[in-house]
Every structure is written in structure tokens, then in C-alpha cells.
N, C-alpha and C positions, 0 to 999 in steps of 0.2 A: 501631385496626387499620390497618396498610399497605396503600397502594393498592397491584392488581395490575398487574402494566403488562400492559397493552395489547397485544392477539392481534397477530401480522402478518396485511397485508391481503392477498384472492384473489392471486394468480397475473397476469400480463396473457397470459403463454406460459409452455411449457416447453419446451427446449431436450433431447433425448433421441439420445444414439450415443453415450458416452466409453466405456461400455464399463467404467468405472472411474471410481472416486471422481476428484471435482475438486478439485483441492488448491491453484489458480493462476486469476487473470481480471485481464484487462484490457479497458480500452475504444479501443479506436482509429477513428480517422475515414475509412478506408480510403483505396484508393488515390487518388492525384490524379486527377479529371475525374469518378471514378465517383460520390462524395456518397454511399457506402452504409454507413452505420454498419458498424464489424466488432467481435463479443466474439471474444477469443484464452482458451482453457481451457487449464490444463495439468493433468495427469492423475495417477491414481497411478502408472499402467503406462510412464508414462516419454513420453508423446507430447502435443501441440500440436494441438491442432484450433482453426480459423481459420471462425470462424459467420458469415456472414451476418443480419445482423437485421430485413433487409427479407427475405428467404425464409425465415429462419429453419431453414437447412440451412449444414451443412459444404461449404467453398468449397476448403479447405486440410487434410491433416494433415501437420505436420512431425515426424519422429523424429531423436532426435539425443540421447541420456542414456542410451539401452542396458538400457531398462525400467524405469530410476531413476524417483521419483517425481517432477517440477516442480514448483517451491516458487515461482517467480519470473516472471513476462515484465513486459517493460517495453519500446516502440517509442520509437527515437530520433527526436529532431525533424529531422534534417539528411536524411535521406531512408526509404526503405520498407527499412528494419532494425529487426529485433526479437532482443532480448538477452530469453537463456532459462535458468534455474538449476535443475540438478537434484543429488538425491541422489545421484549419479553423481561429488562433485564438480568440477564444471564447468559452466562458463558459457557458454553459446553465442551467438556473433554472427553473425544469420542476416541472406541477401540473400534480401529479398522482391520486388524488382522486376520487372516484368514477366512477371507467373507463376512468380519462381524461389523455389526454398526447399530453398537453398541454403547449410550452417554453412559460415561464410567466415573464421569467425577464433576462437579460445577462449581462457578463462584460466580457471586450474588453480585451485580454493578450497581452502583450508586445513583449512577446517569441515565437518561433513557434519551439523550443529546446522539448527534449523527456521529460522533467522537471513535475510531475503529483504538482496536487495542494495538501493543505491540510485544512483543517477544525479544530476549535475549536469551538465545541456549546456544552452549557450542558441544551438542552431543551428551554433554553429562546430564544425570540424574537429576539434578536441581538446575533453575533457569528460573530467569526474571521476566515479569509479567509488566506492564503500565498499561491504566485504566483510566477514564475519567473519573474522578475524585468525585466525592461528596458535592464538595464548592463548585460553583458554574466554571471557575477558573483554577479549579484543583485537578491535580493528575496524582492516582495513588501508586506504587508501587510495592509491588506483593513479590516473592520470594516462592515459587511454587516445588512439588505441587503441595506443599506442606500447608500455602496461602499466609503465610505469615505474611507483616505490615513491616515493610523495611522504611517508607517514608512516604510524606507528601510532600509534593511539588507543589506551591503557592507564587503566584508573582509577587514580586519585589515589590515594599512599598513604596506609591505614589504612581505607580505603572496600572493602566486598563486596560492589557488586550482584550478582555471578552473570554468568552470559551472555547478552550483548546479542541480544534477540528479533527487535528492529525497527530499522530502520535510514530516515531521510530526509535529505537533506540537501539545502540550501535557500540562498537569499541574500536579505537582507532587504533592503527599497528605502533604506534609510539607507544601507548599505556592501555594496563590492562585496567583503567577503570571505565566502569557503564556509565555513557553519555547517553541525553534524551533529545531528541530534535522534536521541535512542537510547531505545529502551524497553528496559527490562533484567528479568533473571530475579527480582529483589526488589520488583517493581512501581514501580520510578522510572523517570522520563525526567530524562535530561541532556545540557545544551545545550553542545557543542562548537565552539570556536574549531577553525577545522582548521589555518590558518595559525601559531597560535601553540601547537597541540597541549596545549590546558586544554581545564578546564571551566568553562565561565562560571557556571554555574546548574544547580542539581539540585532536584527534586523528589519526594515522595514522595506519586503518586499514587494508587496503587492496594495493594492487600494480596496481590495476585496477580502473577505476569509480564504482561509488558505483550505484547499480541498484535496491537497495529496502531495506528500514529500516522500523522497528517496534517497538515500547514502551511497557511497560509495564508500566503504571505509578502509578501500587500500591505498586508493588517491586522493581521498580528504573532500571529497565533491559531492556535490549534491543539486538535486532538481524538485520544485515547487512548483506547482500549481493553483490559479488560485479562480473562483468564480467568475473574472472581470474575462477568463479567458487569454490568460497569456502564461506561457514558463518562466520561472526566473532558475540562472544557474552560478551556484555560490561556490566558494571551498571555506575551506576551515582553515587557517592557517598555524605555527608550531605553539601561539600562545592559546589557542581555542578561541580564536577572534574570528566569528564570520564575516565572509570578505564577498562584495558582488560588483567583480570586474567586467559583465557582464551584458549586455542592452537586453529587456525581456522582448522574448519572440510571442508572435500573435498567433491564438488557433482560431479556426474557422467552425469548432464545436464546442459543446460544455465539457467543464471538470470533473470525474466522477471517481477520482482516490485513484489508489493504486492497484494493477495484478502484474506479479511476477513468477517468473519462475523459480523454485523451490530448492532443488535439485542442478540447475544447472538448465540453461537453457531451452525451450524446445523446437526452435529454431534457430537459425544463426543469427545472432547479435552484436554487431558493431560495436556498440557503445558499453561500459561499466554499467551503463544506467539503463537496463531493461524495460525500468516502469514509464521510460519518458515518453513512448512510442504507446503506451498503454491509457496514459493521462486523459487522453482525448477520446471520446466517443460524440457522433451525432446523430440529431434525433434521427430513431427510425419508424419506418410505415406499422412494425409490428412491435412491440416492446416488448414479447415474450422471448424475444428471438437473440440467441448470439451471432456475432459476428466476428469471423477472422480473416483479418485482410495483412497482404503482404506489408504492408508500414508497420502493422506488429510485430510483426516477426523477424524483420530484416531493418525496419528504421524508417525508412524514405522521409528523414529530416537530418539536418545537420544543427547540434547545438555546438557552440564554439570550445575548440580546444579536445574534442571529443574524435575519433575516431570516424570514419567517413566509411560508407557503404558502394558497394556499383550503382547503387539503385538513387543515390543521392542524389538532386540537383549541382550542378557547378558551383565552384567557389566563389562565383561573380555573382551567381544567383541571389533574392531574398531570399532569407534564413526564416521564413514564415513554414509552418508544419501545416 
């Protein structure tokens, strides 16, 4: 008989006012000099609310998608701006400085697909943007915030994933060129060169769409998620070959993308892989409502090869989250 995996643990808080399902989180370090952790929600109703997690109250609400749902935030490292994606088509580039909140700049999406964006900045002026393309099965990439069109991404012919779910994209410490990790509608991930506009490496991880991946790009590792409800955990190896030495572990809730933190954790974190404790949520009696529980923020799962917490099960244990 199959083990069961493992209930999720109490609550530490709950977070209550969206008024509407949460369909978006992020973690950010808040502003400079203040030190106050801040979760960003985004909603079904089209809006941004900005928590505080030391008061655990709304500090901010931004509207800006005209009641679309938000699928996306993601805060840039060069200063207090948060890029926001909604079913609206359109991507918002908000000024949060000094109490403003403020959409200062946007770009048009092609998609109105579940498909989140991703980012590459490392602090400078310019940073790389990937979108869902035009094509059900295109990813655009833009060059910001100037929005130039650096390439698209098309599969290879003869190949069907479907449309791309998830989107990362990363630099590994061997080379400074921009790689894209994509989880697709067939349940593969595939590793793109963006410079040479290939695929290095395709995987067939899951039997479902894949509904949130995560890098690590100092250890080459990474973590999926896919609708069927189970993680699979890969590396990339010296030729850009994805590798899964791995057996997928089973959750006992749905997929719902990734939230990390920003800035650097806001609790203590075992593993490289912040978002794998985040992958999972189950239904709740209230859908307006956040929740944070100790497995967010501390782990209380072991994926192999990863870093172990006190809070872990034994090594003898099933590795079910």
C-alpha cells in the first residue's frame, strides 16, 4: 500500500481583506532603512495589495488591469519597482518609491494564456524580460525597459509541447549567457539557449502541464511542479543536458506557480530552492485568505540531495511533502 503524504502543517497566521481569490505572491524585503518583510498578493479582481508581515495588515493597494485577474509580480533589484501581469493583457511597471504607486511604464502581451513572465536583471539599467509569444507555443523575449524584440522562442520542428505554462530564466556561474527554463502544456521542461535561439535539453517530466519551476543557478538544480501533483527535481549538467536522477515525490494539494523571496529570504531556509515549500497550497474554507505556515518558511520536506531542516521527517521516512 502507498504511503499517504503528509497533511500540511497549522497555519503561523492568516492574512484576510483581498476580497477575492489570490491568484499572485511575492516576497520582497521592503523598503530601504525600514527591514519589514512585505508579501505583494495579486487578485482575481484585478488589484495588488502590499502586506506588511510584521503587522500583518495592508500598507498598499495598487490597481492598475481594470478588474483583470493578476497572474504575475515580480520587484526589480535596481530599485523600489514592481512589474505586475494581468489578464488584462498587460504588464505594469509600477514606482513604488517613497509611498508612490504609481504605473510608470507597460508592455502590451500577446497572450492572455495562465503563462507568468520572467526576468533577468542583475542590478543594471537594462534586463531581459520573456513573455508568452504571439504563438500558443511562442515565448517572446524583449530587452527592457527600452522593449526592444531580441527573439522568439518556437519549438523545434516536429516537437508538440502545447503552450508554455512557466517561464524562468537564469544564468549559470559557468557562462554569462541567458538561458530560459520553460514548463510546457505536455508536462516537459526545456532548456533554452536564448542567445543561439535552441534547445539545449528537453525533458519529460511530468504527465501533466507543468505549473511552476525554479533554478538554482549556483548548483545547476532545479524544481517542477506539475498539475498531476507531484515535484520532479532535475540538474543541468557541464553540457546544458537536463538530467533527472531523481524519483518524483507526491503532494497532498494543487500546483499553483511559484512565490519566493526577493531580497533574500524571510525566514530561514534549508534548501537553494525556496519556491519548493511554496509549490503547494490546499484548498481552503476561505479563498480570500493567505496563509503562512511553518513548511514555508522552514521546509518540513526533504527533496533529495538538498539540505535537511530540524523540522524534517527522518531519513528513513517517505519523502512525500
Amino acid at each position: 500500500m502507498a504511503d499517504l503524504p503528509l497533511p500540511p502543517p497549522d497555519p503561523q497566521f492568516v492574512l484576510r481583506g483581498t476580497q477575492s481569490a489570490v491568484h499572485a505572491l511575492h516576497f520582497c524585503g521592503g523598503a530601504q532603512g525600514q527591514g519589514c518583510p512585505l508579501l505583494l498578493s495579486g487578485s482575481l479582481r484585478g488589484l495588488v495589495h502590499i502586506w506588511s508581515l510584521q503587522t500583518r495588515r495592508v500598507v498598499a493597494t495598487l490597481d492598475g488591469h481594470g478588474g483583470q485577474c493578476v497572474t504575475w509580480l515580480q520587484t526589480l533589484p535596481q530599485g523600489p519597482q514592481l512589474l505586475s501581469q494581468g489578464r488584462d493583457l498587460k504588464l505594469c511597471l509600477w514606482d513604488l518609491a517613497e509611498g508612490r504607486n504609481t504605473v510608470v511604464d507597460s508592455v502590451h502581451l500577446e497572450s492572455v494564456g495562465f503563462c507568468r513572465g520572467s526576468i533577468l536583471a542583475g542590478g543594471q539599467s537594462r534586463w531581459m524580460l520573456a513573455v508568452p509569444g504571439s504563438g500558443s507555443d511562442e515565448v517572446q523575449i524583449l530587452e527592457m525597459p527600452s522593449k526592444t524584440s531580441v527573439c522568439s522562442l518556437k519549438p523545434e520542428a516536429g516537437t508538440r509541447p502545447g503552450m508554455p505554462m512557466c517561464l524562468q530564466l537564469w544564468q549559470a556561474n559557468s557562462s554569462p549567457r541567458p538561458l530560459l527554463l520553460a514548463g510546457y502544456e505536455d508536462g516537459s521542461v526545456a532548456l533554452w539557449d536564448v542567445s543561439e535561439q535552441k534547445v539545449c535539453s528537453r525533458i519529460a517530466c511530468h504527465t501533466e502541464p507543468v505549473m511552476g519551476l525554479d533554478v538554482d543557478s549556483q548548483k545547476a538544480r532545479g524544481v517542477s511542479g506539475s498539475a498531476e501533483k507531484v515535484l520532479a527535481v532535475w540538474s543541468v549538467d557541464e553540457q546544458q543536458a537536463l538530467q533527472l536522477p531523481w524519483p518524483l515525490m507526491a503532494l497532498c494539494g494543487a500546483l499553483r506557480g511559484t512565490a519566493q523571496p526577493s531580497q533574500g529570504p524571510v525566514g530561514p531556509l534549508p534548501s537553494p530552492l525556496p519556491a519548493v515549500a511554496l509549490l503547494h497550497s490546499t484548498p481552503l474554507q476561505q479563498p480570500h485568505c493567505l496563509v503562512s505556515t511553518t513548511w514555508a518558511s522552514c521546509g518540513h520536506c526533504t527533496l533529495p540531495g538538498l539540505p535537511r531542516c530540524a523540522q524534517d521527517p527522518p531519513a528513513h521516512e517517505p519523502r512525500n511533502c
